[in-house]
N, C-alpha and C positions, 0 to 999 in steps of 0.2 A: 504494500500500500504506500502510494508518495507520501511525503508530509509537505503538509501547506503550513501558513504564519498566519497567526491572528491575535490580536491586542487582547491584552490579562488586564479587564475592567479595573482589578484591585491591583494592579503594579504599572498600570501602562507602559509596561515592556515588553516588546512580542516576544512571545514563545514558540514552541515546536510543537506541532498538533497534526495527527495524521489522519488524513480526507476523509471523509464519513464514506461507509461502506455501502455501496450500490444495495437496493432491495432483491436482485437475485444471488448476491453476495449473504444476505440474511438470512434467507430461504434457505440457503444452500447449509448454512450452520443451523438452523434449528432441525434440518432433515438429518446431522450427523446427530444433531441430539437424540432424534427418535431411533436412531439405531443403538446411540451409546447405551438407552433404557431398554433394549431388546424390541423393539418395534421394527414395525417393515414400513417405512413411509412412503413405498407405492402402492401402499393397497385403498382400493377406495376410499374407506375413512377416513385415510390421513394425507391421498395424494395433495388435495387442495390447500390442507394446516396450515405449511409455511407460509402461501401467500398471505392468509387469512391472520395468523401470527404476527406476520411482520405490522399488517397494516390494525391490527389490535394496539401493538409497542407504540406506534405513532399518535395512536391516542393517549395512551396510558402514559405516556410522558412528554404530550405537546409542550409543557410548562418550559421549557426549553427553548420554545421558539418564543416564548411573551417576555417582557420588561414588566416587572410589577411595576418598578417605577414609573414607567410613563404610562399605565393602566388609572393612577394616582391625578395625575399632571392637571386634569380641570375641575378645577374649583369651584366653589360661586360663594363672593360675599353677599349676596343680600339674604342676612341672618337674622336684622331686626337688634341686632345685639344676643343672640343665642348662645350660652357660655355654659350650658348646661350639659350632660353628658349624651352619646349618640353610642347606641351600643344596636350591633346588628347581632341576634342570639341562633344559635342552633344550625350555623353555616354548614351543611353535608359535604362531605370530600371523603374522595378515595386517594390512594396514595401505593406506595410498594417500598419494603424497604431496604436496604442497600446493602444488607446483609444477606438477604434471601431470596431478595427479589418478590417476597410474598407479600398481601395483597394488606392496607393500613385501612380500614372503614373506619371513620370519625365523624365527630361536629366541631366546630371552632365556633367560639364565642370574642368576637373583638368590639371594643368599647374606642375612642378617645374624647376628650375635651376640647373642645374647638379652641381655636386665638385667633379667630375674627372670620378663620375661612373653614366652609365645609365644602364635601366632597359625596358622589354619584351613590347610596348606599350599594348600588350593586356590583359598584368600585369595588367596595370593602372586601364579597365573597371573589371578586378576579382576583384579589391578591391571593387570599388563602386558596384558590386554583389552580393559578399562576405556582406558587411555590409546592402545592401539594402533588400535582404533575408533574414531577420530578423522583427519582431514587433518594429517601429520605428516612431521615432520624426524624421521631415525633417532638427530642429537642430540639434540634435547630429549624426545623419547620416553624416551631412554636416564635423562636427567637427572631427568624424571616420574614413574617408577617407583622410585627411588632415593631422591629428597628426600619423597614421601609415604610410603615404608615407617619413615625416619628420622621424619619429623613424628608417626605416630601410636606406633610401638610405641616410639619411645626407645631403639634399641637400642645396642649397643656398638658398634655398626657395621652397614655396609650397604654391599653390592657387585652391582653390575648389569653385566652383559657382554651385549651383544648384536649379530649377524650375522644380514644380511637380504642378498637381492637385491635390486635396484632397478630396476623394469621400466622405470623411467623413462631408463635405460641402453643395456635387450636390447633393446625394441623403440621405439627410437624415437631422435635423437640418435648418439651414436657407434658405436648398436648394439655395444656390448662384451657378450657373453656369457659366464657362468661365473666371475665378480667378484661379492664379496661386501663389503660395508662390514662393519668390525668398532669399536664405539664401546663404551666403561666410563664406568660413575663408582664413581668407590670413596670411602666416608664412615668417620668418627671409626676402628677399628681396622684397618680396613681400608689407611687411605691411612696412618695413622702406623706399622705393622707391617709390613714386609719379609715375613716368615714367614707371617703371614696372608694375607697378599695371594697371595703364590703357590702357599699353600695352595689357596686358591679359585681361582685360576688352572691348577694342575695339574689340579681337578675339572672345567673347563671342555676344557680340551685334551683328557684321557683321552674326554671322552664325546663328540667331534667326532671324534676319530681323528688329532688334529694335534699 
């Protein structure tokens, strides 16, 4: 495979990165897969998989191709003076994660405090899409959608709560079933306010039933 050059966001140094692999290039490796497991992948059932596989991956981790940050980018000040908390509850994502490639079902709960600008709430679920369509830890997923809500709108604060399953658990491993991770990151009012914080904490319990 050649290697191409492209700019590292977090160092603006190019690096060395080699060409993304053609989709009959993909096909061709998940058909060694089904032989590595003892399959025949030209039998009916499975002739068609790869292609069907590959263009599953393309879903399953579009988040690749999105900028959370510029999903953020328009605002609107006419708030009236609105300074009060915007919390969008119970965001669904699916996710895989990087260990196992197995499947992450969650909800995310993200809140902030405006300072003078608000933003599209359905902004709010593209970010947590945007990062969740990706190969992901449920911490730094957690930490991703929390530090780029902080980075573009500025707000008073910013609080992210989020509970997933980890199939990487039910089926496979200790097999535990009916366990759920619950990871936060709470920013500027959030983390320095008692009151705020479990302000957005009480919203999060009522709408889980806990």
């Amino acid at each position: 495979m050649s290697e191409i050059m492209r700019l590292d966001r977090t160092s603006a140094h190019p690096i060395i990165q080699e060409e993304a692999a053609s989709q009959s290039q993909v096909e061709k490796a998940f058909r060694e897969v089904f032989r590595w497991i003892g399959e025949d992948p030209d039998r009916d059932g499975l002739r068609e998989t790869p292609n069907r596989m590959a263009r599953a991956f393309q879903e399953y981790f579009s988040g690749y191709r999105q900028d959370p940050e510029q999903i953020l980018q328009k605002t609107f000040e006419e708030t009236d003076g609105y300074d009060e908390m915007v919390v969008l509850r119970g965001i669904p994502f699916e996710s895989h994660c990087e260990h196992h490639v197995a499947p992450i079902i969650g909800r995310a709960w993200v809140a902030y405090v405006p300072d003078r600008r608000v933003v599209g709430i359905s902004k709010l679920a593209r970010v947590v899409e945007a990062y969740a369509k990706r190969l992901q830890i449920q911490e730094r997923l957690t930490a991703q959608v929390a530090n780029t809500i902080e980075k573009v709108l500025k707000p008073q604060g910013v609080a992210v709560v989020i509970k997933a399953a980890h199939h990487c658990m039910s089926s496979r491993g200790v097999h535990m079933h009916g366990t759920d991770l619950v990871t936060s990151r709470m920013l500027g009012c959030f983390r320095d306010n008692p009151m705020t914080r479990q302000e957005f904490m009480s919203m999060v319990h009522s709408s889980t039933g806990q």
